[in-house]
C-alpha positions as CSV (number, residue, x, y, z in Angstrom):
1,X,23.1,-21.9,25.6
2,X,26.3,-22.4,27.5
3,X,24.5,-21.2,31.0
4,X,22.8,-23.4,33.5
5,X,19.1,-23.4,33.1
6,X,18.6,-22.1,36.5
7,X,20.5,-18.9,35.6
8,X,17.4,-18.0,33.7
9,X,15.6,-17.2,36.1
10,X,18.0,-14.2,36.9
11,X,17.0,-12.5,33.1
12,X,15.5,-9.5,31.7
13,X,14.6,-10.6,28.8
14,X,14.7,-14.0,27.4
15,X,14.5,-14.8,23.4
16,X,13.9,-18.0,22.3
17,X,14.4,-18.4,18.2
18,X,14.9,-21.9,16.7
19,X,13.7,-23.6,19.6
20,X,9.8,-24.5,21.8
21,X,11.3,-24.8,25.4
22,X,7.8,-25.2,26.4
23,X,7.3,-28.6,24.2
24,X,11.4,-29.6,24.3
25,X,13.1,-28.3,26.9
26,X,10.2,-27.7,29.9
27,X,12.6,-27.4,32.7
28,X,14.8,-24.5,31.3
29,X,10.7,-23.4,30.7
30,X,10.4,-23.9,33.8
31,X,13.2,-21.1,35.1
32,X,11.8,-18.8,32.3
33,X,8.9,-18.7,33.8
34,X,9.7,-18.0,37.2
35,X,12.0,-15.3,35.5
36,X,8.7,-14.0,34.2
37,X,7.1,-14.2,37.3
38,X,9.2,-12.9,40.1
39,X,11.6,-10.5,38.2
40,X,8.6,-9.6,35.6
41,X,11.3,-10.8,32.5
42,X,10.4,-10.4,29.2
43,X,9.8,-13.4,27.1
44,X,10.1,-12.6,23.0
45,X,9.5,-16.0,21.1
46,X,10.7,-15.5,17.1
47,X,9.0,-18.5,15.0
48,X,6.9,-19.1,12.2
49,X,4.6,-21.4,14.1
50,X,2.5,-20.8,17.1
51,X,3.9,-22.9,19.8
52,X,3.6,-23.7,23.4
53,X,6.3,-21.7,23.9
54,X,4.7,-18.1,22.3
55,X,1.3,-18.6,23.8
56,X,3.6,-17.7,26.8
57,X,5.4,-14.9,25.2
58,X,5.2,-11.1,25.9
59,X,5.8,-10.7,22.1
60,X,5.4,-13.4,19.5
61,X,7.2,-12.5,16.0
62,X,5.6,-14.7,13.6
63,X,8.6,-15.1,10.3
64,X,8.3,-16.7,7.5
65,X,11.0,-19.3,7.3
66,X,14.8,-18.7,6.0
67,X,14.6,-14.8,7.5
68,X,15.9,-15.7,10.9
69,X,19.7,-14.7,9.8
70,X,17.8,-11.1,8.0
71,X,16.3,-11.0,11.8
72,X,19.3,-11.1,13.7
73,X,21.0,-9.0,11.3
74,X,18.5,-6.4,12.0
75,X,18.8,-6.7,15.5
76,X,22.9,-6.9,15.6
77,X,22.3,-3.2,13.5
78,X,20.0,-1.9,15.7
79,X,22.0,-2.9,19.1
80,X,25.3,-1.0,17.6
81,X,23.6,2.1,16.0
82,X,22.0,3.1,19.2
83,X,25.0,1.4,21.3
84,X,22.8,-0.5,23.5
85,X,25.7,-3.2,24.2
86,X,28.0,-3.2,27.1
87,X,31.6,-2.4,25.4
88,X,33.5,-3.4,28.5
89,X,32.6,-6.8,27.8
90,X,32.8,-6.9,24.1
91,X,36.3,-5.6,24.0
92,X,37.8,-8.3,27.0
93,X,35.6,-11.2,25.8
């Protein structure tokens, strides 16, 4: 993450994959959960274990592990075949 952790509290939808904010990071789970909260965000936790972090979660996506790369894959596919991505951004940045 390259952001501030109080930026998070101005998201949509927040995944968190590889990482338990609630147990490692609990100030940025702090901001994610006032993102939750006051802007009613979305919070998607990807991990083979149950943690902290997805008891929290809107949707927990239990994987077993070495598929996360097959995961993102599938959801870099899916964002380009129904062109859910802003192009402006892609193209200058």
């Amino acid at each position: 993450m390259t952001n501030q952790y109080n930026d998070l509290k101005n998201s949509d939808v927040i995944l968190a994959m590889g990482g338990n904010p609630a147990e490692n990071h609990p100030v940025a789970m702090k901001w994610i959960m006032k993102a939750k909260e006051q802007r009613g965000a979305k919070l998607v936790v990807v991990d083979p274990k149950f943690t902290r972090t997805a008891a929290k979660a809107d949707l927990y996506v239990p994987m077993r592990p070495g598929t996360d790369i097959v995961f993102l894959g599938g959801l870099i596919k899916y964002i380009i075949d129904n062109n859910l991505y802003f192009k402006d951004y892609v193209i200058n940045y």
